[in-house]
VORO-681107 format. One record per residue (C-alpha): residue number from 1; residue in one letter; x negated, y, z. Coordinates in Angstrom, 2 decimals, decimal comma, padded with zeros to 5 digits, m for minus. Last residue first. Layout:
# VORO-681107
NUM; A; X; Y; Z
...
# end
This chain:
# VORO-681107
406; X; m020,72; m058,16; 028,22
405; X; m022,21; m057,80; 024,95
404; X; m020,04; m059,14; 021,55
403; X; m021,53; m061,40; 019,20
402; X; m023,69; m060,86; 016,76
401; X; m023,95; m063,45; 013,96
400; X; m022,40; m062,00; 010,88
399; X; m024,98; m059,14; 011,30
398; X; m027,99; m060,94; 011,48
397; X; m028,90; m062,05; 015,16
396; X; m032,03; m064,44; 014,01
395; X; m034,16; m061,85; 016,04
394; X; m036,20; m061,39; 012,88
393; X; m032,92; m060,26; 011,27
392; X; m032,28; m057,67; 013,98
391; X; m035,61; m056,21; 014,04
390; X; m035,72; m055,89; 010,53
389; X; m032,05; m054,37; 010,45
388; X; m033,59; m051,45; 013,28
387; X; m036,46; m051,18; 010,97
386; X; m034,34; m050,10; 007,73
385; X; m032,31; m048,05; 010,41
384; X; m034,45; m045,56; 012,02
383; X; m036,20; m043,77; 008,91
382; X; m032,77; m043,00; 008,09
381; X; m031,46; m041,78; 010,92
380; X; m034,55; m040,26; 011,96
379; X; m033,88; m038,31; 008,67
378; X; m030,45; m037,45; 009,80
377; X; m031,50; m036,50; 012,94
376; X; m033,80; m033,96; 011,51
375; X; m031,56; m032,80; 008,49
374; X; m028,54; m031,98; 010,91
373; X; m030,63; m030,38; 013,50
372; X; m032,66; m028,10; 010,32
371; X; m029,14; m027,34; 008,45
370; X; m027,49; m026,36; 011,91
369; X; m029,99; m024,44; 013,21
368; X; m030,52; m022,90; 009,71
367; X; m027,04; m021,91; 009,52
366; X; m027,07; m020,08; 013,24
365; X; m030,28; m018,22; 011,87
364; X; m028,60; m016,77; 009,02
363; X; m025,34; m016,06; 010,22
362; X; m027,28; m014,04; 013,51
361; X; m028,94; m012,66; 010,44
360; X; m025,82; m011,28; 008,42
359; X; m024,24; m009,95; 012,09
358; X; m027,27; m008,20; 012,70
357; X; m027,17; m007,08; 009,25
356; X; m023,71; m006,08; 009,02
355; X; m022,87; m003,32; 006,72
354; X; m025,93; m003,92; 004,03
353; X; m026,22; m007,74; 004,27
352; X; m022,91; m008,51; 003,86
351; X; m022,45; m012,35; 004,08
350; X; m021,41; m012,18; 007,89
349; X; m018,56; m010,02; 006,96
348; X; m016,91; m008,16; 009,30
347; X; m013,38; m007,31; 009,00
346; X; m011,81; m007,36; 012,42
345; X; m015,41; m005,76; 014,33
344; X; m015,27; m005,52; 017,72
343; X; m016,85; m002,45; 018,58
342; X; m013,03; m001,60; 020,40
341; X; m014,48; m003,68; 023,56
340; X; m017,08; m001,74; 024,27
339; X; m015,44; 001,37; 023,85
338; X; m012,69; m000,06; 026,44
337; X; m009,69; m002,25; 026,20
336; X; m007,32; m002,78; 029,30
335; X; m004,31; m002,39; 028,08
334; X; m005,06; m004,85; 024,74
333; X; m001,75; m005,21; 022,47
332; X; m001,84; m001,10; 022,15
331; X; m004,88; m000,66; 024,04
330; X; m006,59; m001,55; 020,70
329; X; m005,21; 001,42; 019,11
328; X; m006,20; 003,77; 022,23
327; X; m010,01; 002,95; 021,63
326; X; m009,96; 003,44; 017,99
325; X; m009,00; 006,53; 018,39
324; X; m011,90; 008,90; 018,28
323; X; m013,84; 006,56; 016,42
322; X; m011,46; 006,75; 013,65
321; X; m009,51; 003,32; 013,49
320; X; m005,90; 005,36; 013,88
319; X; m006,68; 007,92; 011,40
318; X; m006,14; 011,04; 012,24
317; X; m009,86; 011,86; 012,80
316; X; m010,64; 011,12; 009,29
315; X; m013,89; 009,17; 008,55
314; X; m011,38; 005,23; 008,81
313; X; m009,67; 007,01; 005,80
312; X; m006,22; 007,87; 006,58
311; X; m003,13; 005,52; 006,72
310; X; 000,41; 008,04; 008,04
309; X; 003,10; 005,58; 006,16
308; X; 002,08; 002,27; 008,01
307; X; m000,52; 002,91; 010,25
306; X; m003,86; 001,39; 010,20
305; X; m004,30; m001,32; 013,13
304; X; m000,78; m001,98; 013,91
303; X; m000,38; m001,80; 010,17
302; X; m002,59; m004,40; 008,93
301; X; m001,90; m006,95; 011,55
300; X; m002,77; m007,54; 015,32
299; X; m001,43; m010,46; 016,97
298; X; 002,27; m011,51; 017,94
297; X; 003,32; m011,75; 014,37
296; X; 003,26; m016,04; 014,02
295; X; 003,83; m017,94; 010,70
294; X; 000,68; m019,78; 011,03
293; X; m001,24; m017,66; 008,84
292; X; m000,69; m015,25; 011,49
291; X; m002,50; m016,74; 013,74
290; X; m005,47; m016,72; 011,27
289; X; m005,79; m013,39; 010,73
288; X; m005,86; m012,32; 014,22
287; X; m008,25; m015,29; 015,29
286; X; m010,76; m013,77; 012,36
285; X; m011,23; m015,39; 009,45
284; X; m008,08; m014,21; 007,87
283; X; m009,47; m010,73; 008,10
282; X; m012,68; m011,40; 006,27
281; X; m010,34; m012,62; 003,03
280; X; m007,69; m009,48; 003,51
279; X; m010,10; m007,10; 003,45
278; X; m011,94; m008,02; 000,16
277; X; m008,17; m008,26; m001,27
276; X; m007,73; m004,87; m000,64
275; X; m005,44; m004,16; m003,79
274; X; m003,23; m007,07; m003,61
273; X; m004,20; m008,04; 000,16
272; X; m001,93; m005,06; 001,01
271; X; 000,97; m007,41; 000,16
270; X; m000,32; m010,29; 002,30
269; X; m000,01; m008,86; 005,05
268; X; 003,17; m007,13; 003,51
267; X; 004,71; m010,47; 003,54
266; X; 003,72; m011,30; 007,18
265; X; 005,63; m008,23; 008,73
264; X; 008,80; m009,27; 005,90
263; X; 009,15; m012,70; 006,76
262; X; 008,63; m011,66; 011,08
261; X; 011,61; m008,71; 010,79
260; X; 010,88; m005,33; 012,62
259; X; 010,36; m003,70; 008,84
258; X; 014,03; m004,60; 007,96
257; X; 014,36; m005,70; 004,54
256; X; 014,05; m004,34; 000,69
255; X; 014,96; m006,84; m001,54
254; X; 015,95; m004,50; m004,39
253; X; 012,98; m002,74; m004,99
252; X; 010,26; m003,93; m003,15
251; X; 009,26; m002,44; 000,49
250; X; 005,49; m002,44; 000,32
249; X; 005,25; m001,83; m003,34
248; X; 008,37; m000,35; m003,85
247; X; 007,09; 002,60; m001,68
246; X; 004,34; 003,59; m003,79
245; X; 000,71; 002,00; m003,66
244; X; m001,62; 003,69; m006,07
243; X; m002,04; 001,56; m008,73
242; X; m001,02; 004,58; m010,84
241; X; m003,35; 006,93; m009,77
240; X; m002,23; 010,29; m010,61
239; X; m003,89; 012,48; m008,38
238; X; m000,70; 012,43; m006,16
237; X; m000,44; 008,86; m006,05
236; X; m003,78; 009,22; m004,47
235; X; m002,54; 011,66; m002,04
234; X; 000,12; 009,46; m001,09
233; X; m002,07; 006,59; m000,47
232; X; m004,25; 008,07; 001,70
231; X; m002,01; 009,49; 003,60
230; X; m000,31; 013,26; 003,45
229; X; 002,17; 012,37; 001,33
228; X; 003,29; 009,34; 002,93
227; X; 004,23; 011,77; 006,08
226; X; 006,48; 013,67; 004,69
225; X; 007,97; 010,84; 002,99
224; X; 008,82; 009,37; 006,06
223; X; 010,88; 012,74; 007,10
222; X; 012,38; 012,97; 003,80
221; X; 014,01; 009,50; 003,68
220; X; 016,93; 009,86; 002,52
219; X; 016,34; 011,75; m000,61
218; X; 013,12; 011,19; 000,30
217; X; 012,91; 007,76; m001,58
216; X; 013,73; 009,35; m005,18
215; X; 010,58; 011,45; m004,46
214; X; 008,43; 008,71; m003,48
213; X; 009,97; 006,89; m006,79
212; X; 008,60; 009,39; m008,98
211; X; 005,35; 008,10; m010,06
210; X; 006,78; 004,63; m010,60
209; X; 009,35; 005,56; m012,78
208; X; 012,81; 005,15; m010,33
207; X; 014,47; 008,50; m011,06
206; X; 013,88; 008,49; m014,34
205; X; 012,49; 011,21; m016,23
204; X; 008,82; 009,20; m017,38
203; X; 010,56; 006,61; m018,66
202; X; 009,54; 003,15; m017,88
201; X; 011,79; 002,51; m015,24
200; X; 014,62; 003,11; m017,67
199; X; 017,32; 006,23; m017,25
198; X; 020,42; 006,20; m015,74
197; X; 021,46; 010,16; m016,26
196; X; 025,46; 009,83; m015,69
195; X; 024,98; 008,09; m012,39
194; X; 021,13; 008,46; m010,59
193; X; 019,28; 005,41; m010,25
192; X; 018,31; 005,09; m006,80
191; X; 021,15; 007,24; m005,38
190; X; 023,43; 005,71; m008,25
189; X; 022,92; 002,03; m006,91
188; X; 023,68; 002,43; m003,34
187; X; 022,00; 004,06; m000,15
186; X; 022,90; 004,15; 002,99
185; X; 025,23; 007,29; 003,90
184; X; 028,13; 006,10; 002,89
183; X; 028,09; 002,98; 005,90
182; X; 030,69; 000,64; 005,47
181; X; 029,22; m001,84; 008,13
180; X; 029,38; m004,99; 005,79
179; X; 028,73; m003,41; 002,15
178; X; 027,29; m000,41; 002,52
177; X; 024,74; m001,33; 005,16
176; X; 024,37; m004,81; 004,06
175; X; 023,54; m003,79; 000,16
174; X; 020,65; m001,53; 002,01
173; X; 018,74; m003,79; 004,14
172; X; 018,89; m005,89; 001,35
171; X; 021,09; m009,23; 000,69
170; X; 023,53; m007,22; m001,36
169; X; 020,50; m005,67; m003,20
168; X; 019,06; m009,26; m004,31
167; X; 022,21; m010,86; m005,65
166; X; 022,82; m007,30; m007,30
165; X; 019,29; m007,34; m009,12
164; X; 019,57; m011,38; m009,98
163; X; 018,38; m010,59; m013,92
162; X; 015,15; m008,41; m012,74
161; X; 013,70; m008,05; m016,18
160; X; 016,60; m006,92; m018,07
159; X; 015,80; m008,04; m021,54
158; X; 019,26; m007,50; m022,99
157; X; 020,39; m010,86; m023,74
156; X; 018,59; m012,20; m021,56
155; X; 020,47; m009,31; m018,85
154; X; 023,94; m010,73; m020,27
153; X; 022,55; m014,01; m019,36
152; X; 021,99; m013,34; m015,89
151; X; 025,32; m011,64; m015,04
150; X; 024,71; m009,70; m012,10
149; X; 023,96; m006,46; m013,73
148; X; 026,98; m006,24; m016,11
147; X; 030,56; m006,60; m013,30
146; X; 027,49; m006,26; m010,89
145; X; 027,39; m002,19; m011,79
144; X; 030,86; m002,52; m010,23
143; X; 031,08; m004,76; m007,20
142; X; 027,95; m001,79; m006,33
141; X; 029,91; 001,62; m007,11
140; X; 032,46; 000,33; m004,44
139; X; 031,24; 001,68; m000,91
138; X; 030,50; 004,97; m002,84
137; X; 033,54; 005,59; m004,73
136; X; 032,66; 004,47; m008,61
135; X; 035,26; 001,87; m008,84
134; X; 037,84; 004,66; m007,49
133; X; 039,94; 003,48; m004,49
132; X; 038,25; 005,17; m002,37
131; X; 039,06; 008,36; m003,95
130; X; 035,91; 010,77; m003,34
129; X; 034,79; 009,48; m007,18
128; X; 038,35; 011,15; m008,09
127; X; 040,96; 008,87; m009,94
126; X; 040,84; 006,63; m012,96
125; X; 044,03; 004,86; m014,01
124; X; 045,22; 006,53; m017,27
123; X; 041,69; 007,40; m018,03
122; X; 040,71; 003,70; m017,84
121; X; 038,48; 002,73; m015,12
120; X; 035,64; 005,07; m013,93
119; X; 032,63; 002,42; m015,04
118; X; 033,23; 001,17; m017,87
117; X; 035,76; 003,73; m018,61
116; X; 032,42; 005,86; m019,15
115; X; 030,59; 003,50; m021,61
114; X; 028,83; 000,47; m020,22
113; X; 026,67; m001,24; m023,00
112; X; 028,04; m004,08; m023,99
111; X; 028,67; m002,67; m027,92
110; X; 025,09; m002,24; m028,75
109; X; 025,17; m000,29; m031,77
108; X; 022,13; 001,28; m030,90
107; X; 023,80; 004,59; m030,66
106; X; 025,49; 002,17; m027,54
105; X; 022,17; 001,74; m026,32
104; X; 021,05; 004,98; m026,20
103; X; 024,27; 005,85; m024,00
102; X; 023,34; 002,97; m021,34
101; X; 019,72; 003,50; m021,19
100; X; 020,73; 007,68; m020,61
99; X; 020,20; 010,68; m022,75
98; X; 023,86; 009,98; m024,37
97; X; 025,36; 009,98; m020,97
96; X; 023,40; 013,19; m019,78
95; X; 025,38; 015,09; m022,62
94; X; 028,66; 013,25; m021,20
93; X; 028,17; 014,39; m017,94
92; X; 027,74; 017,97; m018,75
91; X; 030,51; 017,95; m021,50
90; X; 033,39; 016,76; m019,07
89; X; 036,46; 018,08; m020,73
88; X; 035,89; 017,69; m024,65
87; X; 033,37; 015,47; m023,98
86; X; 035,69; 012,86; m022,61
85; X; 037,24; 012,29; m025,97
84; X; 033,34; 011,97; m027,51
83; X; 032,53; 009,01; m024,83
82; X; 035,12; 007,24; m027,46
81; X; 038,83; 006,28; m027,03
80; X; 039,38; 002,95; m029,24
79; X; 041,09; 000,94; m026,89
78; X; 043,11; 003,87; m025,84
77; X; 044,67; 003,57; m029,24
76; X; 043,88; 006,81; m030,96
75; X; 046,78; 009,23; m032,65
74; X; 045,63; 011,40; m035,79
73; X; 048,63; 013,36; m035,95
72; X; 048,11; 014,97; m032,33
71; X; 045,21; 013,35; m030,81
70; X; 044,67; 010,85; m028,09
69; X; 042,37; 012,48; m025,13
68; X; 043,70; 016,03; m025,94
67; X; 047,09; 015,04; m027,12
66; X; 048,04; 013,34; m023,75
65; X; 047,64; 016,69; m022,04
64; X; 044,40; 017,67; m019,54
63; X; 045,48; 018,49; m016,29
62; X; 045,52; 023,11; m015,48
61; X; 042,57; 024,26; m013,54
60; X; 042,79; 026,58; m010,82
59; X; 043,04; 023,57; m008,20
58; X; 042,23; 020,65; m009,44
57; X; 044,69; 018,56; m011,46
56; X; 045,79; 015,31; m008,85
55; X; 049,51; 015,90; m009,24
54; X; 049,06; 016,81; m012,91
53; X; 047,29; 013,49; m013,86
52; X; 044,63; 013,34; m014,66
51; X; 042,64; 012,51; m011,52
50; X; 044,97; 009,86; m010,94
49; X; 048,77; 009,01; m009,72
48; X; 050,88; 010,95; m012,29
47; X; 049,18; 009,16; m015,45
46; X; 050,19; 006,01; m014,10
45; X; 053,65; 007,23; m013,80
44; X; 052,57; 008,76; m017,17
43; X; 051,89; 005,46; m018,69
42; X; 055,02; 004,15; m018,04
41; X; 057,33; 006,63; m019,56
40; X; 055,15; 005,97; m023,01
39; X; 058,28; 006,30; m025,60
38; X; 060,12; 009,74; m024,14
37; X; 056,89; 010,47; m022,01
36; X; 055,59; 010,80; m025,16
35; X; 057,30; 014,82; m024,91
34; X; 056,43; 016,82; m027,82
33; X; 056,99; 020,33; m027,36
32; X; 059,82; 022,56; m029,24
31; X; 058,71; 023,41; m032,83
30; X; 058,04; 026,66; m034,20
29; X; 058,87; 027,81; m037,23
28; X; 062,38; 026,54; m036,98
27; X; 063,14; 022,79; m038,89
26; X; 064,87; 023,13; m042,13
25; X; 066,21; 021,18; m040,83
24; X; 067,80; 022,28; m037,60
23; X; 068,47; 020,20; m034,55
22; X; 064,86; 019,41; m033,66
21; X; 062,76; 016,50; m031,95
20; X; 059,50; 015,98; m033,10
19; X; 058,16; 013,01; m032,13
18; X; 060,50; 010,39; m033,64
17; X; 061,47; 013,40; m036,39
16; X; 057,85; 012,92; m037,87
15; X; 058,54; 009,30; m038,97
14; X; 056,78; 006,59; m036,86
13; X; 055,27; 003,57; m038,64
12; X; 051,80; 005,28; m038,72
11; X; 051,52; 006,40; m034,87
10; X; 048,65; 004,56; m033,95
9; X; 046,84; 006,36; m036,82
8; X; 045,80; 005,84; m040,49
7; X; 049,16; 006,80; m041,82
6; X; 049,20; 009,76; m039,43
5; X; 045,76; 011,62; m040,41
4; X; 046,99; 010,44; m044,24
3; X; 049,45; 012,84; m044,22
2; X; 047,55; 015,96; m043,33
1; X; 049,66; 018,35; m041,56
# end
């Protein structure tokens, strides 16, 4: 036994026999087994009622003793328990730990950054993830990432971007699902973000970098995804282009909100005006565009046109504004709609030349109407009035002078 293990540990004003209970001294070769219990009967009631404990041990596995998360000789105030004490037992987790934002901050030296207890409680205390009582049970997991992530300062300190991020999930479509009907099966922090592994946005292995967010998605929503890849969109993500819209760019992050909602059916009007900003511009001047600049979603907008998840190119027969269903699209808010009808054009352009030209010279001659009536009558205008004044004067019935006609 090395002396200076128990001088430097929590244990350094005990003498061996407080621990070590024997009848004989010389004491027999072997030693009966230490009970704390004897000093720390509190802590193993606590013990008794988690994971831990022997009550809760899994089956075919025996609980872990107080000497493998403490020491023997060397004795560790919990306080001071490291991510290495729960190595011994949970090595998997722990290895994905250190890989993670929150274990590569603590190598840092950054002593905020959430270690496990952080999360699961102390070890006395923590019980099963199943355990709804556990801080990391699913309906739970949120109230505890926000004891960090809804602290704004903490995430200056840090330089979190998105300092509100559990202000703005409790208000999504998502935070209410978990958090007002109880639902496990919407998603919560860790099915975004993974648990152990939490990785930055920015690294290519995490769950939420932008090229593998459509993945992270169809982990619930497979059968959307499905179709994503096969648009557009999804196939240019595919290829690699990263301003390829992803599903955080229609949706956002955090603040994602019901698609039958009239905020979110105008925001993503303006949304796919980002990249298609040429679109957007000749679609507000049409009466669709501009009715729903007023705050109204009754009329036609991007989607109902396009699709939401399933866009193809306006060539591909899928799409919705192919020519060979063009037709039934309009029907959609216009029954009776025929061919003739659907050659309406929603993003014409009467300065385009090239796509429109009968458009482009209708344009043309309607502006010169306009420029040649306004320029005639206001040259009679003011060829007109120097003589009308003369006339006036000469009349003696200046200005000051006239006087009202019956």
């Amino acid at each position: 036994m090395d002396e200076a293990l128990l001088k430097g540990s929590a244990h350094a004003r005990l003498e061996c026999v407080a621990c070590h209970k024997t009848a004989t001294a010389p004491h027999d070769e072997r030693l009966p087994a230490v009970s704390c219990a004897g000093c720390h009967d509190k802590q193993r009631a606590v013990l008794g009622g988690g994971i831990h404990g022997s009550r809760r041990a899994q089956a075919g596995s025996r609980p872990p003793t107080c000497a493998a998360c403490h020491g023997t000789h060397d004795v560790k105030p919990a306080g001071s328990l490291s991510t290495q004490t729960c190595a011994a037992c949970h090595q998997k987790q722990v290895s994905l730990y250190r890989e993670s934002v929150h274990g590569r901050s603590r190598q840092r030296g950054d002593l905020e950054a959430a270690t496990c207890s952080s999360c699961h409680g102390a070890s006395h205390t923590a019980v099963a993830k199943s355990d709804p009582e556990s801080p990391v049970y699913h309906l739970n997991l949120p109230r505890t990432c926000a004891q960090c992530h809804a602290d704004p300062e903490l995430a200056k300190r840090h330089g979190i971007q998105v300092g509100a991020v559990y202000q703005q999930y409790m208000d999504s479509i998502h935070g209410r699902a978990v958090t007002r009907s109880g639902l496990l099966v919407a998603a919560n922090c860790s099915d975004c973000h993974g648990a152990h592994e939490i990785r930055a946005r920015t690294d290519a292995a995490s769950r939420v970098y932008r090229a593998n967010i459509p993945k992270t998605c169809a982990t619930c929503h497979a059968g959307v995804e499905k179709e994503y890849a096969e648009s557009v969109h999804g196939k240019a993500a595919a290829r690699g282009d990263s301003g390829a819209p992803v599903c955080i760019d229609c949706h956002s992050a955090h603040q994602i909100r019901r698609v039958e909602g009239a905020p979110w059916q105008l925001d993503v009007i303006r949304e796919c005006g980002t990249c298609h900003k040429e679109s957007l511009r000749t679609y507000r001047d049409t009466f669709h565009g501009k009715v729903t600049q007023l705050g109204l979603t009754r009329v036609a907008k991007c989607s109902d046109c396009h699709g939401s998840h399933t866009i193809q190119p306006a060539s591909d027969p899928r799409s919705k504004v192919s020519q060979a269903s063009i037709v039934s699209t309009c029907q959609q808010c216009h029954p009776a709609a025929t061919a003739a009808f659907a050659q309406f054009h929603p993003h014409a352009d009467p300065h385009s030349k090239a796509r429109f030209p009968f458009l482009y010279y209708t344009n043309v001659v309607m502006m010169g109407l306009l420029l040649g009536t306004f320029a005639f009558f206001g040259l009679h205008t003011a060829l007109w009035l120097p003589r009308s004044l003369v006339e006036r004067f000469r009349r003696g019935r200046g200005p000051a002078e006239r006087t009202p006609e019956p």
